[in-house]
Legacy VTK file of the C-alpha trace (Angstrom):
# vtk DataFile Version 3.0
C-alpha trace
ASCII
DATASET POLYDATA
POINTS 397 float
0.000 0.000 0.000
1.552 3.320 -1.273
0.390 6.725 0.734
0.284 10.220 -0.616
3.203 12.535 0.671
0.598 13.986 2.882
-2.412 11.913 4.261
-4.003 11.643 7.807
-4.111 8.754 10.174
-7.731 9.412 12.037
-8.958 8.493 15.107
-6.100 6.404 17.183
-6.047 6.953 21.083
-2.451 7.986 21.899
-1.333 6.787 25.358
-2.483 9.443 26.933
-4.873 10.994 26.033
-8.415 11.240 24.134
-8.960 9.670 20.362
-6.722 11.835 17.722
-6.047 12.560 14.190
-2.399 12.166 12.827
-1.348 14.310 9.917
1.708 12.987 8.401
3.467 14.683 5.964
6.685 13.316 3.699
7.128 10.489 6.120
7.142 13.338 9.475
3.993 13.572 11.695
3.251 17.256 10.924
0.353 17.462 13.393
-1.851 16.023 16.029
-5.673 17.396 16.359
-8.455 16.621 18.443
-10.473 13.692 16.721
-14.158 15.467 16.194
-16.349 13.001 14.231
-15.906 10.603 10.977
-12.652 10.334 9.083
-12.781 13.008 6.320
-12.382 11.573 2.382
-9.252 9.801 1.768
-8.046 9.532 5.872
-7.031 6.157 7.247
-9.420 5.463 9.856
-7.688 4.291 13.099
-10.958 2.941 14.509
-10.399 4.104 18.249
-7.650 1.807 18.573
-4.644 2.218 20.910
-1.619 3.686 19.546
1.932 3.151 20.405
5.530 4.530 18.752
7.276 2.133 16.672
9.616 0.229 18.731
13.008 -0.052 18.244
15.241 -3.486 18.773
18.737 -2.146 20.418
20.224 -5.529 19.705
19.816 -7.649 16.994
21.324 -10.416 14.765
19.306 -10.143 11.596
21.791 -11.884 9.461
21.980 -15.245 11.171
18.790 -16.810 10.756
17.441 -19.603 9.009
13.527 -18.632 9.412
12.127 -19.720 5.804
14.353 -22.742 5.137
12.753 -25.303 7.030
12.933 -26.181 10.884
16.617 -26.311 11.357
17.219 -28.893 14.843
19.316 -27.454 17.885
23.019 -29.067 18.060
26.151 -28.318 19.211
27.622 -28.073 22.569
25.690 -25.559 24.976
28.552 -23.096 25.448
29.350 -19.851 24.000
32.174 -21.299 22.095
30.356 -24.739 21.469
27.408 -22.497 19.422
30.130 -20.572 17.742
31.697 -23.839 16.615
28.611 -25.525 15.498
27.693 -21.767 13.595
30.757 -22.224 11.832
30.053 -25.805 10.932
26.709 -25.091 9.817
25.971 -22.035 7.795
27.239 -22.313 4.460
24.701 -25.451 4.180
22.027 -22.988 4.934
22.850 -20.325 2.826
23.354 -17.790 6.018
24.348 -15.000 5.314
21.796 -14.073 2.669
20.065 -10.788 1.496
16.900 -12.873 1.426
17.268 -14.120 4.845
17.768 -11.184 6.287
14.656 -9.434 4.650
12.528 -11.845 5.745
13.688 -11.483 9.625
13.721 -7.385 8.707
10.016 -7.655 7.489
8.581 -9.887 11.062
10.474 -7.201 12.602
8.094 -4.896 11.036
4.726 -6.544 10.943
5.274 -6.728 14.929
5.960 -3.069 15.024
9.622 -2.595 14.788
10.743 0.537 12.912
14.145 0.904 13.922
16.969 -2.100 14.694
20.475 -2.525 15.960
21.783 -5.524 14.115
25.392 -7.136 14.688
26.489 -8.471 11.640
29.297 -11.322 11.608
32.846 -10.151 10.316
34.913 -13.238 10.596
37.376 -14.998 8.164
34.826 -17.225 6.476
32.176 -14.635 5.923
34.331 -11.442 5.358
32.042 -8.485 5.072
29.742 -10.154 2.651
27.069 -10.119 5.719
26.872 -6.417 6.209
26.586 -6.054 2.209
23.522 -7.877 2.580
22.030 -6.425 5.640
22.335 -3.412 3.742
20.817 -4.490 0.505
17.935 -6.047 2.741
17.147 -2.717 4.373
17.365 -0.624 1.036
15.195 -3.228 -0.449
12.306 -2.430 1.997
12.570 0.988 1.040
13.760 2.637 3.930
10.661 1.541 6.041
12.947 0.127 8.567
16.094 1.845 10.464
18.781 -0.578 10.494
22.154 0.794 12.194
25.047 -2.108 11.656
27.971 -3.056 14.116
30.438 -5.223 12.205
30.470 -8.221 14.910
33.573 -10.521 15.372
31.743 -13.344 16.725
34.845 -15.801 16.493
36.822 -13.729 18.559
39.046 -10.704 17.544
42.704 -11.737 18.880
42.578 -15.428 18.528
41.455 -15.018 14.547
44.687 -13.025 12.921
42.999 -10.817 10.314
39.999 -10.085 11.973
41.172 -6.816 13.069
41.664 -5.337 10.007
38.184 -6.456 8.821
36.642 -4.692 12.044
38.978 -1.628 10.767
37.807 -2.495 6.727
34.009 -1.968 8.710
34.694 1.245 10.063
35.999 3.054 7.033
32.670 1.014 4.765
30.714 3.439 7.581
29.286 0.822 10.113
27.972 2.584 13.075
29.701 0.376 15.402
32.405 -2.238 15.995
31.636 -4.934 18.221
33.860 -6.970 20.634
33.385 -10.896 22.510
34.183 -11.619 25.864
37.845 -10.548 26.288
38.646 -12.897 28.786
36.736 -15.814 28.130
36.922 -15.862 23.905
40.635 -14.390 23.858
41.765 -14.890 27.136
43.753 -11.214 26.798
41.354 -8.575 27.503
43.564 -6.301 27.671
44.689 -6.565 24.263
41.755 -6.854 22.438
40.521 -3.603 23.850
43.749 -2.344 23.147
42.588 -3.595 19.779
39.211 -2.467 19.588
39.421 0.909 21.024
42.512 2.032 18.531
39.834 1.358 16.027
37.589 3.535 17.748
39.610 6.766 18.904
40.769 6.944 15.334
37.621 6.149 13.412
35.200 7.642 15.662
32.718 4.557 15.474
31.036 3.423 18.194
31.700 0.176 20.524
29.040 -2.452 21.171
30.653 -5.507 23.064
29.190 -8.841 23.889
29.908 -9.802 27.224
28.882 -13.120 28.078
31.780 -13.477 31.084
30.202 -13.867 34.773
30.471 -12.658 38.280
33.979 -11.314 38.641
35.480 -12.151 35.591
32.944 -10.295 33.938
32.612 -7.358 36.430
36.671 -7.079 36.223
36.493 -6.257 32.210
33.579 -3.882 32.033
35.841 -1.821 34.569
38.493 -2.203 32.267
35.809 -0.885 29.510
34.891 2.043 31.273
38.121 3.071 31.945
39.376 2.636 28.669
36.148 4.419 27.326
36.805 7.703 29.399
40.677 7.167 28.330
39.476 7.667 24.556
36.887 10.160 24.814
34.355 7.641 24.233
31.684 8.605 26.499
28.206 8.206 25.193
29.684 5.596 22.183
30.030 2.540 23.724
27.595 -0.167 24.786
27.688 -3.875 26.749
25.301 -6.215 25.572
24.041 -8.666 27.733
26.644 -8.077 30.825
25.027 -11.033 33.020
28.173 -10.171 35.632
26.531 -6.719 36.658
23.456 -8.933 38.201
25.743 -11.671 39.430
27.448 -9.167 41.894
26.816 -8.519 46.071
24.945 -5.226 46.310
28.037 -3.099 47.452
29.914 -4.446 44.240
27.288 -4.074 42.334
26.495 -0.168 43.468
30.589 0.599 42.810
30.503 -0.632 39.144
27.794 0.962 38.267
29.263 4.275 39.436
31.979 3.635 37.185
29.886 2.763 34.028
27.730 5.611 34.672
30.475 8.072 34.738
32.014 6.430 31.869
28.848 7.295 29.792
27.725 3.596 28.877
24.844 1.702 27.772
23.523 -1.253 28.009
21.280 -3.634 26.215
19.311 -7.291 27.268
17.500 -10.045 26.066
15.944 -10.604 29.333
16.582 -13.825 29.433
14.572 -15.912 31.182
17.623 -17.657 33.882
19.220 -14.900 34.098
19.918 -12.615 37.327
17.947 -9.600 36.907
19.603 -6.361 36.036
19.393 -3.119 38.835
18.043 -1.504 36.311
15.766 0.836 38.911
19.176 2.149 39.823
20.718 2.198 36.443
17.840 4.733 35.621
18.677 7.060 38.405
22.236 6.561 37.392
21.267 7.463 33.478
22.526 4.617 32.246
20.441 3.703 29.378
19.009 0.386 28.899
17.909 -0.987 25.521
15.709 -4.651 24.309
16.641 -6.936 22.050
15.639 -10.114 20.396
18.881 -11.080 20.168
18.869 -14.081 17.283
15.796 -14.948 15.756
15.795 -18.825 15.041
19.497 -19.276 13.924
22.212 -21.742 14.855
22.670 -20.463 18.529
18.528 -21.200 19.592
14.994 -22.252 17.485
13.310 -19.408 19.404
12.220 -16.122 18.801
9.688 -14.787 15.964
10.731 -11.190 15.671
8.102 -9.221 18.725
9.795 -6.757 20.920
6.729 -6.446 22.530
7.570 -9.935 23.677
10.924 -8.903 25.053
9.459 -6.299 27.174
7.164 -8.842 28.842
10.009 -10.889 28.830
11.675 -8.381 30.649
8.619 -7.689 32.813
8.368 -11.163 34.182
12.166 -11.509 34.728
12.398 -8.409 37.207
8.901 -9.182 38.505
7.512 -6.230 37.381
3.591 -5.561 37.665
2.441 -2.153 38.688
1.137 0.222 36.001
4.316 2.758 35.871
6.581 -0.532 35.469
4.809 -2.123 33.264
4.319 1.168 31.004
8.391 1.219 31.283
8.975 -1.047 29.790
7.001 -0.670 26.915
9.082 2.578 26.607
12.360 0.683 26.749
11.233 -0.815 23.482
10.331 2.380 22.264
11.053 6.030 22.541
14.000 5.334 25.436
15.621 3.155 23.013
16.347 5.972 20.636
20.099 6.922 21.425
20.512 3.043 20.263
20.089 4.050 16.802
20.898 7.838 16.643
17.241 9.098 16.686
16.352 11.889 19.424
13.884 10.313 21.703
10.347 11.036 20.505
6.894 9.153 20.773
3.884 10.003 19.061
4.813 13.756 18.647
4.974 16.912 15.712
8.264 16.609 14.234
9.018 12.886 15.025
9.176 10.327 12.145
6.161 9.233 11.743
6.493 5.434 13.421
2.891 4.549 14.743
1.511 1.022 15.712
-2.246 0.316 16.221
-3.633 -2.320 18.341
-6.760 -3.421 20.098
-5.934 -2.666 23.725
-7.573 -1.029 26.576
-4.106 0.893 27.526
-0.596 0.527 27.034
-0.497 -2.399 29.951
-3.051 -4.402 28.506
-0.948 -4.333 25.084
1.829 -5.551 27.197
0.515 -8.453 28.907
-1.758 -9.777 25.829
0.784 -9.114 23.015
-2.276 -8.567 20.313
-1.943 -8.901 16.626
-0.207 -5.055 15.223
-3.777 -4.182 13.705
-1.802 -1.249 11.756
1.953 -0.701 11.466
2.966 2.978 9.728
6.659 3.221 9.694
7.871 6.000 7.799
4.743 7.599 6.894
4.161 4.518 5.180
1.176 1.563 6.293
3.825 -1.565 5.724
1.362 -4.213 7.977
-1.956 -4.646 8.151
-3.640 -7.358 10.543
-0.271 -8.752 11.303
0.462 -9.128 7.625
3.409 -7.759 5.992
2.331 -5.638 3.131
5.886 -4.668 1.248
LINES 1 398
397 0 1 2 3 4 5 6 7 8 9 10 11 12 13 14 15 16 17 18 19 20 21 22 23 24 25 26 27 28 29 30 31 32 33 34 35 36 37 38 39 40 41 42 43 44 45 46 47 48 49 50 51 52 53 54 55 56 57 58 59 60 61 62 63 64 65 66 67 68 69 70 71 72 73 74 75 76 77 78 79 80 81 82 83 84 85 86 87 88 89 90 91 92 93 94 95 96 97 98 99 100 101 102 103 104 105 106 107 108 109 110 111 112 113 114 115 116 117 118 119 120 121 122 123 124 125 126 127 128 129 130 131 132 133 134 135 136 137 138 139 140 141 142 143 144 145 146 147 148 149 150 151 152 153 154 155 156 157 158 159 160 161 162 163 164 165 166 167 168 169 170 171 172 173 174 175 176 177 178 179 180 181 182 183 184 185 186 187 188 189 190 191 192 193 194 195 196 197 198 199 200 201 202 203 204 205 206 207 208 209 210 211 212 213 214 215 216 217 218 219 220 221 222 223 224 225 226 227 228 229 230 231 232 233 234 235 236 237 238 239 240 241 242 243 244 245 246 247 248 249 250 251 252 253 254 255 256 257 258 259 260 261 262 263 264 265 266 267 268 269 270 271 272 273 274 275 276 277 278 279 280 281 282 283 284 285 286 287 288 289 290 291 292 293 294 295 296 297 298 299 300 301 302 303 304 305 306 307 308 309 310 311 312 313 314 315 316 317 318 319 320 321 322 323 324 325 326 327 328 329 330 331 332 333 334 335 336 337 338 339 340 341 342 343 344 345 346 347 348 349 350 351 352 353 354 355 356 357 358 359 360 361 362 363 364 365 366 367 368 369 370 371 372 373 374 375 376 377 378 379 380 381 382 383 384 385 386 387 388 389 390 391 392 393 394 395 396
């Protein structure tokens, strides 16, 4: 379905708020009026129903799935470097990387809602950069209806793999966003040198960092003080992000409360799956720090699990249930960490339904933002981009 440059979306209940029309112009929302009676000619009519800002996935692994080629079993050996091994072993026989893969995980991103992602991308010797050409083709292909920012991921390790280095430095010059990094300890067992490593690349390029950090308890909480230190060292602050960090909630409250000072005042943000064994993140205190906090689906049915179908509304009752979460303000946060507070993840300012904010707008049948939460209901409308790209759940470009 192709709109006009300027056309109105009438009659949506904002989440605060009575019913409203949406004028969108050039892919903007150029105003919000009072809704006063029936749709006029040619308006979309929203039917009443609740409407929520596109969300945005803050960490992502869109070019790893096999969704579309048949059910693909579990194997491998259930450790970080057991899935990367069995990855390895496994993916040219599916065809992963693919531009076709990857728009098909880009467009369930989008019929549940998603306007905006985060996506690592593998950089490894086998693969090369090939993935991030075709994350990028995928994207264009949709027509710019979805966001995607890349970090060029080494998920084989960055020391341990000679060459890998200069592909994460190939990455930053091709204009990736980000570089990532793999548990420095645990993958390369010399975490000082791979930061040493990764953070040259940074304070010369000016890309971001976005490190996986799968290492517990205090071998965990030991490197992300070595990250924030090296992060103020290079001027960093505000460019560099763990994902997952399980050490911060492994740690005794008093250890806990001094590392958090330290990634606070190094400017850092962090992302989660939520994941459902995991120790809980303080994440009540990480607001009042400022650290920010982004979702993430993490990988969508690819060689490391069979789960996942592409919902970040999911992930934010995943994280709702994993922090044990259930008065209205909570649960209404976390629908905004899958939203508007998830902005800085992909260099947007932080806007919901507002004038001047691209015009991201997802309509479902709820009684209020916590009732979308808890029932997860079928995206009844998805506008990304001033565009209607899902209808009834149903992708429609």
């Amino acid at each position: 379905m192709t709109e006009p440059r300027t056309w109105t979306l009438s009659n949506i209940r904002p989440l605060r708020g009575d019913a409203v029309d949406v004028r969108i112009e050039d892919g903007l929302i150029a105003a919000i009026e009072p809704h006063t009676g029936a749709p006029a000619a040619g308006a979309v009519d929203g039917k009443g129903l609740l409407a929520l800002p596109g969300f945005i996935n803050a960490h992502a692994h869109v070019d790893k799935s096999w969704w579309g080629r048949g059910w693909v079993s579990y194997g491998g050996e259930n450790t970080t470097q057991g899935r990367i091994a069995h990855e390895r072993a496994h993916r040219d026989g599916l065809g992963i990387p693919s531009e076709d893969g990857t728009r098909t995980i880009l467009g369930e991103f989008l019929r549940h809602g998603t306007t905006a992602t985060r996506s690592h991308v593998d950089v490894d010797l086998g693969v090369g950069l090939r993935g991030l050409e075709h994350v990028r083709a995928a994207a264009e292909s949709l027509g710019g209806a979805i966001d995607v920012e890349l970090v060029a991921f080494p998920q084989d390790g960055v020391l341990r793999r000679p060459g890998v280095v200069k592909l994460l430095e190939e990455a930053a010059q091709l204009g990736v966003s980000s570089i990532g990094g793999l548990d420095p300890a645990g993958i390369d067992r010399d975490p000082v040198g791979q930061l040493d490593a990764l953070f040259d690349i940074v304070e010369r390029t000016g890309v971001g960092l976005d490190l996986h950090l799968h290492d517990p308890r205090e071998l965990g909480a030991f490197q992300i003080e070595l990250i924030a230190e090296r992060t103020i060292a290079a001027g960093a602050q505000g460019r560099v992000n763990v994902a997952h960090g399980f050490a911060l909630g492994d740690l005794a409250p008093g250890a806990q409360e001094e590392l958090l000072g330290k990634v606070a005042e190094a400017g850092i943000s962090w992302t989660t799956v939520a994941p459902v064994r995991s120790a809980p993140l303080p994440w009540r205190r990480m607001r009042e720090l400022g650290v920010g906090i982004g979702l993430g689906t993490d990988g969508i049915r690819d060689l490391w699990n069979p789960f996942g179908d592409g919902d970040l509304l999911k992930i934010a009752l995943q994280f709702v249930r994993v922090n044990g979460l259930r008065t209205d303000e909570d649960l209404a946060y976390a629908v905004e960490l899958a939203g508007p507070l998830a902005a800085p993840f992909v260099h947007r300012e932080a806007k919901g339904l507002e004038v001047g904010a691209r015009a991201d707008v997802v309509l479902v049948d709820a009684l209020n933002v916590q009732d979308a939460l808890v029932r997860t209901p079928v995206r009844e409308l998805v506008v990304a981009g001033g565009r209607v790209v899902a209808e009834r759940g149903e992708l429609l470009v």
